[in-house]
LUMZA-781073 format. One record per residue (C-alpha): residue in three letters; z, x, y negated. Coordinates in steps of 0.2 Angstrom, whole numbers. Layout:
N
<drendren aa="ALA" w="Z" u="X" v="Y"/>
...
This chain:
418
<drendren aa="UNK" w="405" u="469" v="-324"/>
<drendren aa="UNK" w="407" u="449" v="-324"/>
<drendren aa="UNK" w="386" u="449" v="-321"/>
<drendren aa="UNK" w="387" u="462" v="-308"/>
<drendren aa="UNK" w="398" u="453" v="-297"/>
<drendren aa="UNK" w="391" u="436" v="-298"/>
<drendren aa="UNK" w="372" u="445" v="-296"/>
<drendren aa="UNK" w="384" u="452" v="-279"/>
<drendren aa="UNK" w="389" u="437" v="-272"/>
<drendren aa="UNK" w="372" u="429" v="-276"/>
<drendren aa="UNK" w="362" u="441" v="-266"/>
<drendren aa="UNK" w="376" u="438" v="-250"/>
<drendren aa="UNK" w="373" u="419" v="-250"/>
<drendren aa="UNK" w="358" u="420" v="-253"/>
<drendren aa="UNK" w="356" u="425" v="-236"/>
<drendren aa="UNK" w="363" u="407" v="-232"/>
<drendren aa="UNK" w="350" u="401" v="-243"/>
<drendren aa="UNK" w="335" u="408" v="-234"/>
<drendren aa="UNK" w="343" u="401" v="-218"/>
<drendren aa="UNK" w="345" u="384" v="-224"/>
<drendren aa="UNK" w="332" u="381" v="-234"/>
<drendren aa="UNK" w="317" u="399" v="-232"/>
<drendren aa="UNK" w="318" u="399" v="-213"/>
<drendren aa="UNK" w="314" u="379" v="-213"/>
<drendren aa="UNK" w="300" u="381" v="-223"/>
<drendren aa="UNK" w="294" u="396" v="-211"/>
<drendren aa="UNK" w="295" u="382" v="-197"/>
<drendren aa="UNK" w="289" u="372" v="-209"/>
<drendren aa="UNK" w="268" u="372" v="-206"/>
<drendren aa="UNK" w="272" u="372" v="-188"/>
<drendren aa="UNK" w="283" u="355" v="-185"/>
<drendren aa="UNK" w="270" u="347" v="-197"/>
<drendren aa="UNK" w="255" u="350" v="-188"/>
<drendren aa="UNK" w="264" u="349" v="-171"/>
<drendren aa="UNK" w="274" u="334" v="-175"/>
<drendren aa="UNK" w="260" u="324" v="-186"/>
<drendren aa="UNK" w="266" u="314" v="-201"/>
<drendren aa="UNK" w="272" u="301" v="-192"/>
<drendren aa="UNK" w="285" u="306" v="-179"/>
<drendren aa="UNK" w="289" u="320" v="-194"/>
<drendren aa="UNK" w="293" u="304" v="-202"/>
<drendren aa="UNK" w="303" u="296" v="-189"/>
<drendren aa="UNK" w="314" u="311" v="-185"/>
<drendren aa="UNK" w="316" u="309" v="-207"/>
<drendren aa="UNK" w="323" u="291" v="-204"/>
<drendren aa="UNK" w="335" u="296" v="-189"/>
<drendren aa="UNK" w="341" u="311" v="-201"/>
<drendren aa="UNK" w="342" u="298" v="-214"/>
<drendren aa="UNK" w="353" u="284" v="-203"/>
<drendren aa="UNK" w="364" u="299" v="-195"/>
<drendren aa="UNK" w="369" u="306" v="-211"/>
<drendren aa="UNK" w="377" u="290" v="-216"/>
<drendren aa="UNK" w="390" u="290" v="-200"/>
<drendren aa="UNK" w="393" u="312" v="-203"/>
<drendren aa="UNK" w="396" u="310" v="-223"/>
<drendren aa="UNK" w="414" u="308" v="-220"/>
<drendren aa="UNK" w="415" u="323" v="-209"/>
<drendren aa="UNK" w="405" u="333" v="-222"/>
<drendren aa="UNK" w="413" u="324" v="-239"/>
<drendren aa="UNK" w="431" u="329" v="-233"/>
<drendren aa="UNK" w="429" u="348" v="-238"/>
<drendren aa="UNK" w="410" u="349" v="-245"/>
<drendren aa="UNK" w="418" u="349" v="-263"/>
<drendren aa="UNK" w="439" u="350" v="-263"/>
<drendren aa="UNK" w="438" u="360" v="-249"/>
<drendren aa="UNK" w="433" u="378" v="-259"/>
<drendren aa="UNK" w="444" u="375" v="-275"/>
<drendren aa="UNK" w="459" u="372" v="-264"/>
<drendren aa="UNK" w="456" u="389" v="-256"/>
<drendren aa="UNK" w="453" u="398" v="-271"/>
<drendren aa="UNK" w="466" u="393" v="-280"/>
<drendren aa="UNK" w="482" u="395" v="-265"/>
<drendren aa="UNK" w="472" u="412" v="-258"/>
<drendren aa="UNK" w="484" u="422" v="-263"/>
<drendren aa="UNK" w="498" u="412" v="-255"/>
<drendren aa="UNK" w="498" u="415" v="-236"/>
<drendren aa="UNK" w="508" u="398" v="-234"/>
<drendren aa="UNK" w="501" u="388" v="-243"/>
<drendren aa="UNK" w="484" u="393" v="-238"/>
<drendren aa="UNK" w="489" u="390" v="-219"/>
<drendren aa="UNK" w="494" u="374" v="-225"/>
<drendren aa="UNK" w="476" u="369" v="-235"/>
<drendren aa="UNK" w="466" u="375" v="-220"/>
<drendren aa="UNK" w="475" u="364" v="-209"/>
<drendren aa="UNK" w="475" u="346" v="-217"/>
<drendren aa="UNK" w="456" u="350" v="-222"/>
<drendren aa="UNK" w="451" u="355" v="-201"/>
<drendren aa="UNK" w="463" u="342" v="-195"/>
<drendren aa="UNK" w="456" u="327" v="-208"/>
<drendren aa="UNK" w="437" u="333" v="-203"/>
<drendren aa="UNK" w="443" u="329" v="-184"/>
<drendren aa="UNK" w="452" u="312" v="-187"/>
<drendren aa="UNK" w="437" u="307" v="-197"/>
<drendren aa="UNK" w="423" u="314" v="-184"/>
<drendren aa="UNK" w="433" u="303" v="-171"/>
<drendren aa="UNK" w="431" u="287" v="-182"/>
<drendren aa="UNK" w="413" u="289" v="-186"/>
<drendren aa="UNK" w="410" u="292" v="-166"/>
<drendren aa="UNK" w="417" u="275" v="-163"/>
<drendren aa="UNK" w="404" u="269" v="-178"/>
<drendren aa="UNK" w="391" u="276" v="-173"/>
<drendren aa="UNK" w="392" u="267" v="-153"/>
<drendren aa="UNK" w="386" u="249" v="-161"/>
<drendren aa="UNK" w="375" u="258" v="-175"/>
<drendren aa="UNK" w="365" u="265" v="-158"/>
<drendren aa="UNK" w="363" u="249" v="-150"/>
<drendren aa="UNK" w="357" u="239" v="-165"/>
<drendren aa="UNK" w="346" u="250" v="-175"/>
<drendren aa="UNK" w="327" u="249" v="-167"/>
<drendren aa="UNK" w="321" u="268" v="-175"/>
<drendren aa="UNK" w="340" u="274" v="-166"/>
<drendren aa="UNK" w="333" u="265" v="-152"/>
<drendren aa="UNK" w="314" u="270" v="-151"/>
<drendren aa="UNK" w="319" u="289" v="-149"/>
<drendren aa="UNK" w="338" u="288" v="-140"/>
<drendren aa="UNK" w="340" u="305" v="-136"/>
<drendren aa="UNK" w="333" u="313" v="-153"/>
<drendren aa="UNK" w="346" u="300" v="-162"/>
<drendren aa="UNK" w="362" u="306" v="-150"/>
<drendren aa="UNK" w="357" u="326" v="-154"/>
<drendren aa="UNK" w="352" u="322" v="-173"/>
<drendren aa="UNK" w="372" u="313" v="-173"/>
<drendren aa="UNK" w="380" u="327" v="-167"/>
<drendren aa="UNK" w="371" u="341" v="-175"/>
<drendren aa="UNK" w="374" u="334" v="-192"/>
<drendren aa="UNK" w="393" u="330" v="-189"/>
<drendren aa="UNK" w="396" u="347" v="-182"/>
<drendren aa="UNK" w="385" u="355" v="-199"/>
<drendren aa="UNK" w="399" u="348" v="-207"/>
<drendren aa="UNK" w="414" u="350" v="-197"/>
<drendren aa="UNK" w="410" u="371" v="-201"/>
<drendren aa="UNK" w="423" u="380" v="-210"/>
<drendren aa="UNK" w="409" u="389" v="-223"/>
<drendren aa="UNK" w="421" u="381" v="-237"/>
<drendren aa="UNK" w="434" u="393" v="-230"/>
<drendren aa="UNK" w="424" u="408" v="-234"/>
<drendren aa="UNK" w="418" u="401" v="-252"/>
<drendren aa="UNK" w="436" u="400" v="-258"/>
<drendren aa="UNK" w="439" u="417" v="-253"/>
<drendren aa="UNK" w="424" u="423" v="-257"/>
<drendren aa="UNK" w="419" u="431" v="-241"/>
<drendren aa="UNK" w="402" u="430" v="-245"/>
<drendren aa="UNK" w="395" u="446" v="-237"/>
<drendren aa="UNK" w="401" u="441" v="-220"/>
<drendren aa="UNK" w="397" u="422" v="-223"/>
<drendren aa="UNK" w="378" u="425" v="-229"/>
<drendren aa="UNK" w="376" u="437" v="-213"/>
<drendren aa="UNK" w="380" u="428" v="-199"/>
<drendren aa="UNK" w="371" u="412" v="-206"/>
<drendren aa="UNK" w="358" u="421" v="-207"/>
<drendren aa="UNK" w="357" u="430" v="-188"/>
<drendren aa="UNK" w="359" u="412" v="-180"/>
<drendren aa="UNK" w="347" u="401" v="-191"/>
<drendren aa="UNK" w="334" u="416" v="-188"/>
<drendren aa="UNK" w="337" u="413" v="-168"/>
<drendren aa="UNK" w="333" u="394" v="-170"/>
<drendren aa="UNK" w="318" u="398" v="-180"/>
<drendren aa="UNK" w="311" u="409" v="-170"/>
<drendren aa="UNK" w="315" u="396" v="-155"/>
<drendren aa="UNK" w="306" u="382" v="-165"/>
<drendren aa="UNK" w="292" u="395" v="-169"/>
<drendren aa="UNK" w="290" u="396" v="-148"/>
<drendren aa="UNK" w="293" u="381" v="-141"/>
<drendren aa="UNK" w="289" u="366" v="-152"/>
<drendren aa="UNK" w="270" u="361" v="-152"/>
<drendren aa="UNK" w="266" u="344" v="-149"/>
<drendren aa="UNK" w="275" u="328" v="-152"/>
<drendren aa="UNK" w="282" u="328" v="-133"/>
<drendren aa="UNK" w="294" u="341" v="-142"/>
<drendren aa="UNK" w="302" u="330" v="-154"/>
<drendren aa="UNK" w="316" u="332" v="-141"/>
<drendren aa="UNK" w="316" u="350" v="-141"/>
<drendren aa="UNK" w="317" u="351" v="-159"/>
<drendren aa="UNK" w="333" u="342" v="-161"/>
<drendren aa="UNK" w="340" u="353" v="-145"/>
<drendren aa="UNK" w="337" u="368" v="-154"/>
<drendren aa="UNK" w="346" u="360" v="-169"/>
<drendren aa="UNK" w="360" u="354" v="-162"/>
<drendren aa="UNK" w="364" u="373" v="-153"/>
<drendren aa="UNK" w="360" u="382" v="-170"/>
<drendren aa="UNK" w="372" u="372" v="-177"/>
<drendren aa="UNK" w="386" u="375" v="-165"/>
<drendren aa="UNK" w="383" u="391" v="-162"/>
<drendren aa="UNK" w="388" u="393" v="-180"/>
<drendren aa="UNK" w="404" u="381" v="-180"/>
<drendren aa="UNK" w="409" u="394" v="-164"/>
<drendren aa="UNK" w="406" u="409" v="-175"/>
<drendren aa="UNK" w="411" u="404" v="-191"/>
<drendren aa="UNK" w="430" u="397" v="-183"/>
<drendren aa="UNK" w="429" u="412" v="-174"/>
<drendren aa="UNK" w="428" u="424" v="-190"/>
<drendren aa="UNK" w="442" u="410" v="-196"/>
<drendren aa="UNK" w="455" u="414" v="-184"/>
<drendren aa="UNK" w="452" u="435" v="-188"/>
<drendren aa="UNK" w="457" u="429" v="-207"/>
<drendren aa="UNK" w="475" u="427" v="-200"/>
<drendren aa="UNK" w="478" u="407" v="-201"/>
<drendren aa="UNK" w="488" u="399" v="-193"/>
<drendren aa="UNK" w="485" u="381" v="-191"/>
<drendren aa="UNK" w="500" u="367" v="-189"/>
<drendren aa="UNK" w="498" u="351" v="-188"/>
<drendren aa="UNK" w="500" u="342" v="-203"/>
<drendren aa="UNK" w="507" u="325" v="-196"/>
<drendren aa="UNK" w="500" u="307" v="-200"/>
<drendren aa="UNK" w="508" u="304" v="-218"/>
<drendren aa="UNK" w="500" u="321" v="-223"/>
<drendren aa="UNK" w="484" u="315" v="-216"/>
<drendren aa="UNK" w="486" u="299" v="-226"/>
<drendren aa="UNK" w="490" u="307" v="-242"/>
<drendren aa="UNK" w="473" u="319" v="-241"/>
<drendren aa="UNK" w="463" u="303" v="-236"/>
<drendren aa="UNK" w="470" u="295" v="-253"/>
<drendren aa="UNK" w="469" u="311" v="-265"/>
<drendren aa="UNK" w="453" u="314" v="-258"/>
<drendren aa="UNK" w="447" u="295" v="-260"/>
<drendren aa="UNK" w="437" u="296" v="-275"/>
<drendren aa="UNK" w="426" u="310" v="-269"/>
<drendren aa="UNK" w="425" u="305" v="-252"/>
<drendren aa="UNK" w="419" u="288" v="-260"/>
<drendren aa="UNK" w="407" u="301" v="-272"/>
<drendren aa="UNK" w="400" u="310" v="-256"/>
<drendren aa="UNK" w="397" u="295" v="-248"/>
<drendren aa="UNK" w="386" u="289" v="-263"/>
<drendren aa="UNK" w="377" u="304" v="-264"/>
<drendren aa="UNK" w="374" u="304" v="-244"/>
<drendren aa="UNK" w="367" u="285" v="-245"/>
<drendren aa="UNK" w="357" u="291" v="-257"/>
<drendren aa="UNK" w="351" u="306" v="-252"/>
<drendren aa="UNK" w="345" u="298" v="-234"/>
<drendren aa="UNK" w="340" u="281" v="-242"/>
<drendren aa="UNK" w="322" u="289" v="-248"/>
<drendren aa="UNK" w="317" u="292" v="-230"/>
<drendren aa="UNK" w="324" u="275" v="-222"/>
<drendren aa="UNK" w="318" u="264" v="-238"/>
<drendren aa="UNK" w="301" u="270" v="-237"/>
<drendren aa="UNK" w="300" u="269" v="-217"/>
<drendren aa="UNK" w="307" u="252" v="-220"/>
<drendren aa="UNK" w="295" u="248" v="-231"/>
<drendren aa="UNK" w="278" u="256" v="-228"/>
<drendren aa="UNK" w="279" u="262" v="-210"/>
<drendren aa="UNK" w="285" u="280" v="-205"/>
<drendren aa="UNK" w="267" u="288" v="-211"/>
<drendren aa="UNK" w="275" u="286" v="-228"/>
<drendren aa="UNK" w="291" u="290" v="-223"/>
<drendren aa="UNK" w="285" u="309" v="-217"/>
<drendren aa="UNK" w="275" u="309" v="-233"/>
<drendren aa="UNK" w="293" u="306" v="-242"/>
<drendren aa="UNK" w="301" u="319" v="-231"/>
<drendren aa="UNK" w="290" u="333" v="-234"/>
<drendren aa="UNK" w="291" u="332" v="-254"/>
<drendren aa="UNK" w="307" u="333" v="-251"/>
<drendren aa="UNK" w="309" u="347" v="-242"/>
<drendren aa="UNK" w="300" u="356" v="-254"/>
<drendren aa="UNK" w="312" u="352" v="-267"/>
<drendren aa="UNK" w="328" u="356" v="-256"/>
<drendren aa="UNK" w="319" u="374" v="-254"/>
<drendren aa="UNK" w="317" u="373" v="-273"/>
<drendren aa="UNK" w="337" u="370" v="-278"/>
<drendren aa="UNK" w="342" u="382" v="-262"/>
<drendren aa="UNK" w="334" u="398" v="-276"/>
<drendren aa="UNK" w="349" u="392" v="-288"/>
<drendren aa="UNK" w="362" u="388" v="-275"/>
<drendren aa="UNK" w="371" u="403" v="-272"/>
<drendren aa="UNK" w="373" u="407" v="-291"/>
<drendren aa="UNK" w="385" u="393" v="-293"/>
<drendren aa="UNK" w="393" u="394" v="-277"/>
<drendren aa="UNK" w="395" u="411" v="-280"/>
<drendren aa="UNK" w="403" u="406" v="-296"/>
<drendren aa="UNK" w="413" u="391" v="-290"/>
<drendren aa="UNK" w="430" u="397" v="-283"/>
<drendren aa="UNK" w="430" u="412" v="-297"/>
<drendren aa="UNK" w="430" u="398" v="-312"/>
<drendren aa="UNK" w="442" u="390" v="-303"/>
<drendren aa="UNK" w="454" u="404" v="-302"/>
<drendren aa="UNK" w="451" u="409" v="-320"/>
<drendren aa="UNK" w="452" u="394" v="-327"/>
<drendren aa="UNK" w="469" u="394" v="-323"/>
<drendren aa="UNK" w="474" u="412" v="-325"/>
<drendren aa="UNK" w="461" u="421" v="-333"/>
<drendren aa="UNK" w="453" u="410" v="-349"/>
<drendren aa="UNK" w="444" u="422" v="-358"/>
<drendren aa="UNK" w="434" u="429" v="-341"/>
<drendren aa="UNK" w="433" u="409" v="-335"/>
<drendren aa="UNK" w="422" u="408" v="-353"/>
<drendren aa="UNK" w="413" u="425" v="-352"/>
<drendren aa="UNK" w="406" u="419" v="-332"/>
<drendren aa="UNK" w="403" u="402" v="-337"/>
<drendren aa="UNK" w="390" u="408" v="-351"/>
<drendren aa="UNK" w="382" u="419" v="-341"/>
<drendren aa="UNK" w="379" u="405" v="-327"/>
<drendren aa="UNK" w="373" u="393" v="-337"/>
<drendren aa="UNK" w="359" u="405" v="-342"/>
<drendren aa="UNK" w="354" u="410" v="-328"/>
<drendren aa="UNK" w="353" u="394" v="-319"/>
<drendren aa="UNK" w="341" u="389" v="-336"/>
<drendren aa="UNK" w="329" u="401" v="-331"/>
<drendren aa="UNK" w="330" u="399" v="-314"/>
<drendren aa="UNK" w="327" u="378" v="-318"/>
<drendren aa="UNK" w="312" u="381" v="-329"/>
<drendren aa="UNK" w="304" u="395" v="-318"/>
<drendren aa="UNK" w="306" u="384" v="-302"/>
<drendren aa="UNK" w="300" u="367" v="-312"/>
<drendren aa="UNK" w="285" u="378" v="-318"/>
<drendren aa="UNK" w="281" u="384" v="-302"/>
<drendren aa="UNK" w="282" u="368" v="-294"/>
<drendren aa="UNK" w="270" u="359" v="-305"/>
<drendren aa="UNK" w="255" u="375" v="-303"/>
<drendren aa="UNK" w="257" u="377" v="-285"/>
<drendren aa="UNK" w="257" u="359" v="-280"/>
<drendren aa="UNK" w="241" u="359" v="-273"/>
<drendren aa="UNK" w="244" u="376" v="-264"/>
<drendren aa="UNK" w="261" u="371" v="-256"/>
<drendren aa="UNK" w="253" u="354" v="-250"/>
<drendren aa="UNK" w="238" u="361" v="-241"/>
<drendren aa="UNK" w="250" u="377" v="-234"/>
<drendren aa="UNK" w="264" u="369" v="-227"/>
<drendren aa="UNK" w="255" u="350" v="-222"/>
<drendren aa="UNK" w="238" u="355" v="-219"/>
<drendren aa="UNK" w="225" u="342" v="-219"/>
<drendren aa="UNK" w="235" u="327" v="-214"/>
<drendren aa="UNK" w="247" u="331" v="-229"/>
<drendren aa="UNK" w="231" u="334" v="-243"/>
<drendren aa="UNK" w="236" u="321" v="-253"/>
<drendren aa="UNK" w="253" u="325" v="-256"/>
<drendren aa="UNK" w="249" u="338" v="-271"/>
<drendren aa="UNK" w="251" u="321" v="-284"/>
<drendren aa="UNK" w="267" u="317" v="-277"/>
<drendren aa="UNK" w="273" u="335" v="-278"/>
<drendren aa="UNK" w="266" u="335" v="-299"/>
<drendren aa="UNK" w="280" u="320" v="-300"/>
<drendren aa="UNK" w="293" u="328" v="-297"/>
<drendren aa="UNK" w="291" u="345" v="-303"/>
<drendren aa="UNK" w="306" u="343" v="-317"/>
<drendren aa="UNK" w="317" u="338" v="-302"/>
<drendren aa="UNK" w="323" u="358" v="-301"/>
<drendren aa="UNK" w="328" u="359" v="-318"/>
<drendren aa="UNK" w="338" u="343" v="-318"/>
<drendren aa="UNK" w="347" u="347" v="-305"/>
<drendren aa="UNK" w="353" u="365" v="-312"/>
<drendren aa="UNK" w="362" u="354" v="-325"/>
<drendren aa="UNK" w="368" u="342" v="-315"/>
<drendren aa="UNK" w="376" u="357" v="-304"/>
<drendren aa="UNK" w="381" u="367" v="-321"/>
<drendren aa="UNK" w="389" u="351" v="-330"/>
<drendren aa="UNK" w="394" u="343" v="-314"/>
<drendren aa="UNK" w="402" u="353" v="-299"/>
<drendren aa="UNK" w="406" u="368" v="-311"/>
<drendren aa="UNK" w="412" u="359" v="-323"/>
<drendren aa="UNK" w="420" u="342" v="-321"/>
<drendren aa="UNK" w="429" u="350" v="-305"/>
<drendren aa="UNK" w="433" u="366" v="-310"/>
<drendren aa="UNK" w="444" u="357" v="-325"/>
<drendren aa="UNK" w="451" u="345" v="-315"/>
<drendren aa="UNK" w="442" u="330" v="-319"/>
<drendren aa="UNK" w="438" u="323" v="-302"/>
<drendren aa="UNK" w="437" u="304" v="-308"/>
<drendren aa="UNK" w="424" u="307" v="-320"/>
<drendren aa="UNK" w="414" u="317" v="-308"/>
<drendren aa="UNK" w="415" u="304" v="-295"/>
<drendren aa="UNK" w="409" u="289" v="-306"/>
<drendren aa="UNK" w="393" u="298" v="-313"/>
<drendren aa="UNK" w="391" u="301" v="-295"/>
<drendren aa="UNK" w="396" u="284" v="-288"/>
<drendren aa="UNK" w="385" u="274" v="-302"/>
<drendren aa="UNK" w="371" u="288" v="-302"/>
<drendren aa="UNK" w="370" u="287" v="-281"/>
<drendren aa="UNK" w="368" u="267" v="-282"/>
<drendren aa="UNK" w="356" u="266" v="-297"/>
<drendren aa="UNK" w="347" u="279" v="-287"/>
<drendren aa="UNK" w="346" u="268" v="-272"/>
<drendren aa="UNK" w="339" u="253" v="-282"/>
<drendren aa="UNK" w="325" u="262" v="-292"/>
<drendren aa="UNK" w="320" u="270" v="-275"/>
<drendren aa="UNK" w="318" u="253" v="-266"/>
<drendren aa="UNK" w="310" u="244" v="-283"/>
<drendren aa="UNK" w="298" u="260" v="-282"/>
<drendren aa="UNK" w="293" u="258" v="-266"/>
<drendren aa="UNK" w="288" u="240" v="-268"/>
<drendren aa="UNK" w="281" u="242" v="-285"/>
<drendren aa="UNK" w="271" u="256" v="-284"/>
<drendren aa="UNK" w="274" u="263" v="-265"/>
<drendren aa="UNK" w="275" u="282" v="-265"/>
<drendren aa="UNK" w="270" u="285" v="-282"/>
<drendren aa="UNK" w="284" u="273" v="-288"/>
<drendren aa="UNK" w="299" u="283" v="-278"/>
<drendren aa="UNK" w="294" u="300" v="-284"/>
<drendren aa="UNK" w="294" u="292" v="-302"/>
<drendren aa="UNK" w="312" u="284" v="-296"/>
<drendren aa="UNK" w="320" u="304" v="-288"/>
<drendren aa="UNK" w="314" u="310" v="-305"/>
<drendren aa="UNK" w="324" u="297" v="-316"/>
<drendren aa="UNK" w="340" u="299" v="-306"/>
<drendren aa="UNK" w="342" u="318" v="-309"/>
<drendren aa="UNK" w="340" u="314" v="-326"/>
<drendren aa="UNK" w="351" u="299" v="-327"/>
<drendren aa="UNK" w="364" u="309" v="-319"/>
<drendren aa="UNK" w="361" u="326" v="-328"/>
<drendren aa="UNK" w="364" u="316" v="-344"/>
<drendren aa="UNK" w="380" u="306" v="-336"/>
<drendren aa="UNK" w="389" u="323" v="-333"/>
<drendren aa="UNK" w="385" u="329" v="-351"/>
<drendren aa="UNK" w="392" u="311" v="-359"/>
<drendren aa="UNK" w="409" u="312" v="-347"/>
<drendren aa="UNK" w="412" u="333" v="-354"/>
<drendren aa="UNK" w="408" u="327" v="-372"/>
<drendren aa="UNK" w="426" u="327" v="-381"/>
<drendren aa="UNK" w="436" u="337" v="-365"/>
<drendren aa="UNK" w="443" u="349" v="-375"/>
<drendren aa="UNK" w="446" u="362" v="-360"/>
<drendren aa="UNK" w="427" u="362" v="-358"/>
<drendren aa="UNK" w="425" u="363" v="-377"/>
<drendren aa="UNK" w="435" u="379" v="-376"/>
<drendren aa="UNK" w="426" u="386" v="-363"/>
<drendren aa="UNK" w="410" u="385" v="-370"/>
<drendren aa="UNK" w="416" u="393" v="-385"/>
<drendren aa="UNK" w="416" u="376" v="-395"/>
<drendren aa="UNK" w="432" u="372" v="-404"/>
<drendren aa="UNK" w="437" u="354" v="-402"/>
């Protein structure tokens, strides 16, 4: 029953899945070819910038955001109440980070070189993360969620698919972006209001105290963000935006990788949450049963990975992108890595309660990563940051292992006694 439930709510975000990730890499062989490696990589360095000034819009719920849910769902009040200091926090923050961004603009040249592209790129991420999907995680309203993701990210594929097809549509690209995006902030606050809340303004001290409780993941989030946009930027920086599309490319191919094992957990988040506060002995049956699929699904994608390098290099590149096959053998354990950083990590350290401990692996793993991409790239150029992304998921695989070792609630849950 436990299995057919998660294997349920699996195959509904999955849908999400193939819209962030499937559908991308449908329009994939197209912006390659239309873009060439090098504006593909510029648009990777004004992705890479932009992210910094919408992680706060994003960090705000990404993580708290579904466990608050879950765990008041059943509490029409209180769930009012959540909703609200979460939507009213993402706003204060989005203003703040609008203000930012106005000098950013002015001062950065690759902001500057495409100005338009870097506006569009701005708001496209911030409103990706001003959406309530956190909403429907915590409820577990995945059906709904994984459909209509799905109809409007079809849409902008299928406008990319038409209209981009030289680099003159750079432009066009982030246009269609941007309306994907808030097309589906309209829908999915449209589908929040039909749940029933009610918002209410929370007041200044209240939006005070969810800044400070939320401090240590937002400080996380913004870890994870700098370095998750560093590898673009560093590179561009530092061997021209040729590389930088290179850089981009591989890792598109590994964030189509880890979207296959993202809807298990998320699937799986908000219900360990629930039990492991009401329900132990299911919280231990679901917990064993996860960790086992996202194993196979790890190894199977890792494996994958390293036999079709070659084939996924010459498919979604083409000629220009050839070489990238060794780049992609580098990071082939990068899959599997990252299955246990989200197993031992986000289901693990959060579901239990031990938020500090998850934001330092992440904190320390986020600014190591950082350094080991830019000493890479000076030391041994693209080779060198590949060899870098591989040693941070393992460095922070292992730190999220070391901070469980002794909890006894994890103990427990894994059928260990302490």
């Amino acid at each position: 029953m436990v299995l057919r439930k998660l294997l349920g709510r699996s195959g509904w975000l999955s849908l999400i899945q193939i819209a962030d990730h499937a559908l991308p890499i449908v329009t994939f062989p197209i912006l390659t070819r239309a873009l060439g490696i090098e504006y593909y990589g510029d648009y990777a360095i004004i992705a890479g910038i932009c992210s910094y000034f919408a992680l706060f819009t994003i960090a705000s719920a990404y993580v708290t955001g579904p466990k608050i849910v879950a765990e008041v769902r059943n509490d029409k009040q209180k769930l009012d109440l959540g909703v609200s200091h979460i939507i009213f926090f993402q706003l204060a923050t989005f203003v703040i980070v609008s203000l930012l961004f106005i000098p950013a603009f002015m001062l950065v040249p690759m902001l500057s070189k495409h100005p338009a592209v870097s506006i569009l790129v701005f708001l496209q991420l911030n409103v990706v993360g001003l959406a309530p999907t956190w909403f429907f995680l915590g409820m577990e309203r995945t059906k709904l969620l994984g459909v209509s993701q799905l109809l409007v990210r079809s849409a902008g594929a299928g406008a990319i698919l038409i209209l981009v097809r030289t680099r003159s549509d750079l432009i066009t690209y982030a246009i269609i972006n941007l309306a994907v995006a808030s097309t589906s902030l309209a829908l999915l606050f449209a589908m929040l209001l039909r749940s029933g809340i009610r918002f209410s303004y929370p007041g200044l001290r209240m939006l005070r105290a969810s800044a400070y409780s939320n401090a240590g993941i937002m400080l996380s989030e913004f870890c994870m963000i700098l370095y998750s946009g560093a590898g673009a930027v560093i590179v561009g920086a530092l061997s021209g935006s040729a590389s930088a599309g290179a850089f981009a490319f591989v890792d598109r191919i590994l964030q189509a990788a880890r979207g296959l094992f993202v809807p298990v957990y998320n699937s799986a988040f908000p219900v360990l949450c629930r039990y492991s506060a009401d329900e132990p002995e299911k919280e231990l049956k679901l917990r064993r049963i996860l960790l086992l699929l996202l194993l196979v699904t790890g190894v199977a994608l890792s494996c994958a990975l390293f036999a079709l390098a070659g084939d996924l290099a010459l498919l979604f590149g083409g000629r220009e992108f050839a070489n990238i096959e060794t780049l992609l053998r580098l990071v082939w354990l990068v899959p599997l890595l990252s299955v246990c950083s989200s197993f031992f990590g986000l289901s693990s350290l959060v579901v239990f309660g031990f938020f500090t401990q998850f934001s330092q692996v992440r904190i320390v793993g986020s600014l190591l990563g950082v350094a080991c991409l830019y000493a890479g790239t000076v030391l041994a150029g693209l080779d060198g940051v590949f060899v870098a992304v591989s040693l941070v998921e393992a460095i922070s695989a292992i730190g999220f292992i070391a901070a469980l070792i002794g909890k006894k609630s994890f103990l427990r849950a894994i059928g260990t006694r302490p």
